[in-house]
Each structure stands twice: as C-alpha cells, then as structure tokens.
N, C-alpha and C positions, 0 to 999 in steps of 0.2 A: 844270163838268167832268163826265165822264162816269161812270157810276155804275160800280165795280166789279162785276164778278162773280166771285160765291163759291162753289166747287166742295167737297162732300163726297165724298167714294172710301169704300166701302164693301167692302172687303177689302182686306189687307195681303200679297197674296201674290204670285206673279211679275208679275200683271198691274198689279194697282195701286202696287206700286211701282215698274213703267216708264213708269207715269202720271207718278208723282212726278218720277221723274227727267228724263222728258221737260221736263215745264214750267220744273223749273230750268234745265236744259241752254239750252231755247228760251224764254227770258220773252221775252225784248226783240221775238224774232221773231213771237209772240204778238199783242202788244200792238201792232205796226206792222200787221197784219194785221185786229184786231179794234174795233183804236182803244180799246180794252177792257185797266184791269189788269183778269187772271184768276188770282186767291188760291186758296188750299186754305187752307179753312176750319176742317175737324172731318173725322175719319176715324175711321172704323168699325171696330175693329180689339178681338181677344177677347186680345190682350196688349201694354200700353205696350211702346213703341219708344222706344230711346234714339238714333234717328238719322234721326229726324223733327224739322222745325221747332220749339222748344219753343211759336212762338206759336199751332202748330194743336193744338186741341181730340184730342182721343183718348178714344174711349169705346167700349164694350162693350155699350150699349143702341144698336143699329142703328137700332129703331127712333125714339127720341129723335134721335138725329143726321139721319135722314132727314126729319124734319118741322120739323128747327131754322128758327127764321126768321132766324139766321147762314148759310142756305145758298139760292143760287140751284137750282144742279142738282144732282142727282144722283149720283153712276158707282157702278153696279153691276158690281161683279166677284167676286161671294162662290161663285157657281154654285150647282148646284144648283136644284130646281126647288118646294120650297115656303118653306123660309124668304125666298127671294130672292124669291118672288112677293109675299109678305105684306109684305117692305118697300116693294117697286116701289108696290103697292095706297096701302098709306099716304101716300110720298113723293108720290103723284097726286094723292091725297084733298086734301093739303096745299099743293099748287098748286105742287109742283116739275117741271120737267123731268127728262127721266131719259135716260142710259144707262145702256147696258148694252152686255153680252159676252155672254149668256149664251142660247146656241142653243137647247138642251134645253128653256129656260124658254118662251120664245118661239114656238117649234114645238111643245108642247103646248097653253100658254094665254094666244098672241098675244092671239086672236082677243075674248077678254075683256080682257085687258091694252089693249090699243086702243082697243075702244070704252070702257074708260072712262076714257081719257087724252081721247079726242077729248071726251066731257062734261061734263070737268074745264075744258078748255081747255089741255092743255097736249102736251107732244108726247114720245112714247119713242124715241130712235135707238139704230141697231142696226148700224152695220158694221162692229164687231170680231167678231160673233157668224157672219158666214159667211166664209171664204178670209183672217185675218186683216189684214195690212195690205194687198191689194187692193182698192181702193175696187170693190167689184163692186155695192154696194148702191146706191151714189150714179150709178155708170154704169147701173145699167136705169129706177133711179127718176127719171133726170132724163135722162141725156145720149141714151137712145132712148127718153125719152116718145113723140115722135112716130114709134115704128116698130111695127110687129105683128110682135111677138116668135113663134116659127115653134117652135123650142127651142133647148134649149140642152143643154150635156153639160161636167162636172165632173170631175178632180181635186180633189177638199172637202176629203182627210182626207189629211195628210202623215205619217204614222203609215205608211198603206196604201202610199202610194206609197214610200215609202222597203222596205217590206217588198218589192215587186212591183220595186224598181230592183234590188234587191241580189240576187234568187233570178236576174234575167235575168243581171246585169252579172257575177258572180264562182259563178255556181251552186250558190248556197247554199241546203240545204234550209229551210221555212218555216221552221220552231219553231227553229231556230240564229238568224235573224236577227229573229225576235221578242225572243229575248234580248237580243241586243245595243239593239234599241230603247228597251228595259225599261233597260237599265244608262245609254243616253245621254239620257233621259228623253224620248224619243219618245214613248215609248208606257207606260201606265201600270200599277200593279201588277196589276190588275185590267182588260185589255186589249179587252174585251167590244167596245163601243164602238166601238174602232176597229176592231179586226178582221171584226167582224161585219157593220158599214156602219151601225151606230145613228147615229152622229156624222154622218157624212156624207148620212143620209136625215132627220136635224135640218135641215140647213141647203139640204137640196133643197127640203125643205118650203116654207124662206123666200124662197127661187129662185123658185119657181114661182108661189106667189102675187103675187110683185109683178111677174112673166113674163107671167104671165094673166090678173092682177085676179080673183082666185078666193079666196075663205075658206081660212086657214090648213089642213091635211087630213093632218096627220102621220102620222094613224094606217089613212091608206088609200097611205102610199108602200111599193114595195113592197121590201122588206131581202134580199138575200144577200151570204155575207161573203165573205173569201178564204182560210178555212183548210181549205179542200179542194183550194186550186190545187196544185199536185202541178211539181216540176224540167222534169218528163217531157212535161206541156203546154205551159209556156214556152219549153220546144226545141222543142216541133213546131210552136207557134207563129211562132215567126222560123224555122224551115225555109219556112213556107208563105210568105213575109213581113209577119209580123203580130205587135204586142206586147199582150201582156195587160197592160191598167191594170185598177182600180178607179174606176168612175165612177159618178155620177149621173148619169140624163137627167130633164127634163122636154119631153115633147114633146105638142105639140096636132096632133089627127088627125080631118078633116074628115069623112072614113067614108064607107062607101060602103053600111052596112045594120047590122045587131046585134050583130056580132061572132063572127057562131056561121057554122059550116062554113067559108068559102072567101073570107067576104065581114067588113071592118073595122068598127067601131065608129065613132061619133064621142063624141070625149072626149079626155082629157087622160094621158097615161101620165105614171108618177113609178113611177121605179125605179132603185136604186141593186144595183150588180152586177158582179163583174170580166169584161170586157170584149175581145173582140180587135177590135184597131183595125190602119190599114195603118202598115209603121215610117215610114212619109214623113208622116206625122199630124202636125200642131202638136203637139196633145196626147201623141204615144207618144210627144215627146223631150221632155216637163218629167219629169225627175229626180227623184231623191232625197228631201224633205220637202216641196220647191214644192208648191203648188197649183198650179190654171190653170182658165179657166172661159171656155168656146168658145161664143158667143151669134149664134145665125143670126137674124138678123132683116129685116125689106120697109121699105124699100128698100137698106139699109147691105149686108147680106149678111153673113158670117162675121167675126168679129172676134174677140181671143182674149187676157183678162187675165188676166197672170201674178205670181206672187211668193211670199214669203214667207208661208204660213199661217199659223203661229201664231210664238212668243216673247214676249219682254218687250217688245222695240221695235215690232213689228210690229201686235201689239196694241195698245199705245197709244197709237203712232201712227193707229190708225182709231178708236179711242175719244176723241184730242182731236180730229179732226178733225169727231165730229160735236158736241162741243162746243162750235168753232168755231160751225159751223151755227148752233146755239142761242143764242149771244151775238149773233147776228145779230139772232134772232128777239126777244131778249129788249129789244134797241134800240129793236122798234118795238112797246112794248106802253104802252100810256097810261095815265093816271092810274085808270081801275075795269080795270084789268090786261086790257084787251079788244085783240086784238090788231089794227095799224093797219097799215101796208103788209109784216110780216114774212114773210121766205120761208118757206114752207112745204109739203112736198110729201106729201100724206096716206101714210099709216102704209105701206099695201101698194101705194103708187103711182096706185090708183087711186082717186076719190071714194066712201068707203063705200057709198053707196046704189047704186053702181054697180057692185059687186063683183060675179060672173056665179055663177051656180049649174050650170055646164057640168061636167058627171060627172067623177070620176075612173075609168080602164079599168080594169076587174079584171085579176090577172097571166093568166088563159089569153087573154086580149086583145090583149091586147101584142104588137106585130111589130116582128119583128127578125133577122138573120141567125142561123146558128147554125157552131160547129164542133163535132163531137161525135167521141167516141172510144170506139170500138168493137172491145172483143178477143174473137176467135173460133178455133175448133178453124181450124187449116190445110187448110181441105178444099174440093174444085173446087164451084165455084156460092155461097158464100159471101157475096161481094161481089154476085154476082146477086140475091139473098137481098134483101138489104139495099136494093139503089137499085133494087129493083120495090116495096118498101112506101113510102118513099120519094116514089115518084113516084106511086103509089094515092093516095098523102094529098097532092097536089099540092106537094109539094114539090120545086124544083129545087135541083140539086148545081152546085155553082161549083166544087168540086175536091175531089181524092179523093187522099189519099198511104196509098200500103201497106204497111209495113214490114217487114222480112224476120221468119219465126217467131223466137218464144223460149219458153222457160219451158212445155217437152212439147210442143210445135206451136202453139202459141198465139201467134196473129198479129195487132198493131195496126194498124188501118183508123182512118185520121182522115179527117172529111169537112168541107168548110165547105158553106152550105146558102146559098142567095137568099133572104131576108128574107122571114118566114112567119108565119101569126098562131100563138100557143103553142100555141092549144088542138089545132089538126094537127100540130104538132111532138109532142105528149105523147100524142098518138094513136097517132103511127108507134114513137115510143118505145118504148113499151107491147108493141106486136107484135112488134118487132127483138128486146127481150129474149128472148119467145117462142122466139124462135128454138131450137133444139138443137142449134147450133155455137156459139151466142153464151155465152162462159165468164164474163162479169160485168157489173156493171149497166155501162150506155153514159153513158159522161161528158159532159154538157153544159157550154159555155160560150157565151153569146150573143156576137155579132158585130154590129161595126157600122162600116161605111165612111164616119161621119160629112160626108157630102156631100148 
C-alpha cells in the first residue's frame, strides 16, 4: 500500500488554516488524484487550538516540528523574512521538502534558499507567493518552457488595484479609499508595501527570473508607488482614453548600443510603477483585488492569467497544489532517498548552471511612453515652449490636451509622449521646469500600450 504523506503547516493564520480547511473539505479528491493519503501531522503554531484535530501535534518550537521525522513536507506561511528563513534552512538540512508563500523571503534570499535545496536534494515550491491562486508559476515554468518569454506586465498587488478601481470608478480621493482597504482587510495597518510597490516588486522579482532564467535581483527592480496619483490624473486619463493601473513589467531589450543619448541598452528592465494603459487593455479591465499577469511570449504571443490574489482559499489552493507536485515527486524517490523518474522542474525554470548573467537596466534606461502634466502661466508661446525642448531631446508627442485656465491663469497642458529612453525624458524635464511660465514641478506618469 502506498506510503502516506505527512504535512507540517507552520503558521496558524488566515493561510494556514485555509490549508487546513481545504484538505478536509477535499480529502477524498486528494487522494483520487495523488493515489496518496495526505495527513497533517504537527503544526507550528505559538498558541494551542481547540479546533484542530486532537490527533495533530501542536507546538511552539517551529523549529522541532520542521525537522520531525513525523513530517514529509513542509508549508510555510508564518512570513516574514528571517525567522521563516531559519526554519526553511533547517527543514532542507533535514531532508524535507518545502512550501511556502512567502514572497518577501524568496525575492530577497531565493537565490541561497535554492541552491541549498538543490544540494540537499530536495525541492522549495512557491506559487502562493506570486498572484495567489493563479497558477502563474506552474504556467511560465512548465506550460511555456519551450517559448522565449519577450515580457511580461502585472497587476501583483490587489491592495493597489482595488485603490486605482475605486479613485476611477466612484472618484474617490486616495487616502478615503486607503481607509476603506484598511477596514476591509485589503490592505494593512502598516500600508507600506502595498502602496509603495514593495510587494508587487517582491513578486516581479520571482517573474522575471524564471521569464529569463536570470539570478534572483530584488534589489535592482526598480519601486514607484501610487500615493502621488492625484482624482485629477485619472480623469485626464480616460479623457485621453487611457486607465491608470499599478503594474510590474519585466521586459528583455535586445539594444541597440549603452543606453546613453538617443540609443538603448541591452538588458533586462524590471520596474514596478502606476502606469497608463489603452481602456480596451486586457489588463485596464481586471478590477477591484484581482490580479492578472499578461505574458508575450515566441511563438504563443500574448496570453493573460487572471484571478483571485490573495485570501484564505486562493492561497491554499496554490500552496496544495504544489503539494500535490511533491507527492508526486515523493512517489518516485527510492530506498537511499535518490530520486528515480520524479518530476521536477528546477527552482527558476531553468538548470542552474544555466542561469544568464544578462544586466539588469538602470531606471534612466528604461523606455517607455510618457504622459506628463504641465501647469503654466496663460500666456501666448507657452505650449511652443514646451514641444520645441521636447522635440530638441527627440522626443515625440502622440497628444497634447489643453485645458481651459484656473487658479490666476494657470493652465493644465497634459501630453502623452512615443516611448523614450528616461534619461531624454529627465533631460527635457529639467529644462520645461526652467521655464518662467511653468508654475510647478511637471507630473510624470509612464505609458504603455502594451503591444
């Protein structure tokens, strides 16, 4: 008969107990799937539960529970990024498998976490930790191994998008519908994260390395949040017909020289940033908390997975799923625990030694559309002003809206611009300020017609 496998959950909080609930709700569908019972053995938790199984284990030494030999794998959901590290480490050392959820962890110290699962011999999965229950990890690591991922561009953080649906949808200023996020538990006491794009440049991170087969690189994506977006953008925005989301991109750029004056880099851009996209976009119509994650890739083309980011079911629905995986893997491991025909697909999609060391783009490198907003005294030559520096620094105007004066003569000029590298965009900036009609700094927001 087939050996059980025995599951440890190492936190007790909204995640790990929609683990719990999952496997009761679905055992049976489990076990027809895995050919495998799958138990919960001990769980990690810093206060006994009275409405846990009496026959699982309950303890407060994480670490003990994670190296039990009562446990096949792992699941990590305690967050956070060094306690959570120190138990993964141990659970490896001890020849466990692991999940996990936890982005932050991963996107700072995959790249160690890996390799020393891969010289353990055992494997860490991870697809609760990006777009929660969209299988977005299993879709680039397996189902477009054979395509050349091109980029890609994100809704990550439903926090964000819920902020950026509800300022277009009912014109509500930010900080009113921050609150509300805060009260419905979107968003947390401590907002940082999401608002800022930390969360969402976590999980670009783990996008892009297994997009490019590139070493983990957190700390070169580049962050802007959206607590500068302003009622007054997101109208002028759908005047022009365009919605501002919050996105990540990763994209690879073949170059055409260093990146300096007029000519592009070659390398990899990773930037997370609120965005104006066309409203006919896949993307500008995911709503509310959804995620979505839009992946151009040779030969498939565009393709676009949606759903549910984060909760209790969402979550552990991607966290049994890579479970699943591992009971798989765990089938085919023989008597000196060496493993014999199990699937397996390396950590970042692609075989270690193969990982590329192709640059990440500095942000004045970056190319991209621009819309920018410009208020000036009311006075003739103005707008001349403006699209002669403009056009000095090569940059072309795709359109120009003018809006009647307000506030002592003081006149809004919005512009969208044809996709430019920063460092000419931050040039003409510079100058347009200059100006002595120009009454305030010039609002950028990048643009992209995702095509």
């Amino acid at each position: 008969m087939s050996k059980s496998i025995k599951l440890a959950i190492l936190g007790l909080g909204t995640v790990g107990t929609g683990v719990i609930n999952l496997i009761n709700d679905n055992l049976d569908e489990l076990k027809r799937r895995s050919g495998r019972d799958i138990l919960i053995t001990e769980v990690g938790t810093r206060r006994q539960r009275d409405d846990i199984d009496p026959t699982i284990i309950q303890s407060s030494d994480l670490m003990a529970t994670a190296a039990s030999d009562n446990v096949d794998i792992v699941i990590e959901v305690i967050g956070g990024t060094t306690l959570a590290k120190d138990v993964i480490m141990h659970a490896i050392k001890n020849g466990k498998h692991v999940v996990t959820a936890n982005k932050a962890l991963l996107a700072e110290h995959g790249n160690e976490i890996f390799a020393f699962a891969e010289e353990h011999n055992v494997h860490v999965a991870y697809e609760a930790a990006v777009a929660g229950g969209i299988p977005i990890i299993k879709v680039m690591r397996e189902a477009l191994a054979a395509n050349r991922i091109d980029w890609l561009a994100g809704i990550i953080n439903g926090t964000g998008n819920f902020i950026m649906t509800e300022m277009r949808d009912k014109g509500r200023p930010f900080a009113d519908v921050l609150t509300e996020a805060q009260e419905l538990g979107y968003a947390e006491a401590d907002p940082t994260f999401d608002v800022e794009g930390i969360d969402a440049a976590h999980k670009l991170a783990l996008l892009a390395s297994i997009a490019f087969g590139i070493p983990l690189q957190f700390d070169k994506v580049y962050c802007e949040g959206i607590t500068g977006i302003t009622l007054q953008d997101v109208n002028y925005a759908e005047e022009l017909g365009y919605r501002i989301k919050h996105l990540g991109f990763a994209v690879r750029r073949d170059g055409q020289g260093d990146g300096s004056g007029d000519t592009s880099a070659a390398g990899i851009e990773l930037r997370v940033h609120p965005t104006l996209i066309p409203q006919n976009a896949l993307l500008a119509n995911v709503n509310g908390v959804k995620n979505a994650v839009l992946v151009n890739s040779h030969p498939l083309g565009q393709t676009l997975y949606c759903g549910d980011g984060a909760g209790a079911g969402a979550t552990a629905s991607a966290v049994m799923a890579d479970v699943m995986d591992l009971v798989r893997v765990l089938g085919s491991i023989d008597s000196n625990n060496e493993s014999t025909n199990g699937h397996h697909v390396p950590h970042l999609a692609f075989i270690p030694e193969q990982l590329s060391d192709t640059p990440i783009l500095r942000a004045e490198q970056m190319i991209t559309g621009y819309y920018l907003r410009v208020h000036a005294h009311d006075n003739p030559g103005v707008l001349a002003d403006i699209t002669r520096i403009l056009s000095d620094a090569g940059i072309n105007i795709d359109a120009i809206l003018q809006k009647p004066a307000h506030k002592l003569g003081q006149v809004p000029v919005i512009i969208l611009t044809l996709p430019v590298i920063e460092s000419q965009m931050n040039l003409a900036i510079e100058k347009i300020e200059k100006l002595d009609t120009i009454t305030d700094k010039v609002v950028r927001i990048r643009l992209d017609e995702l095509a």
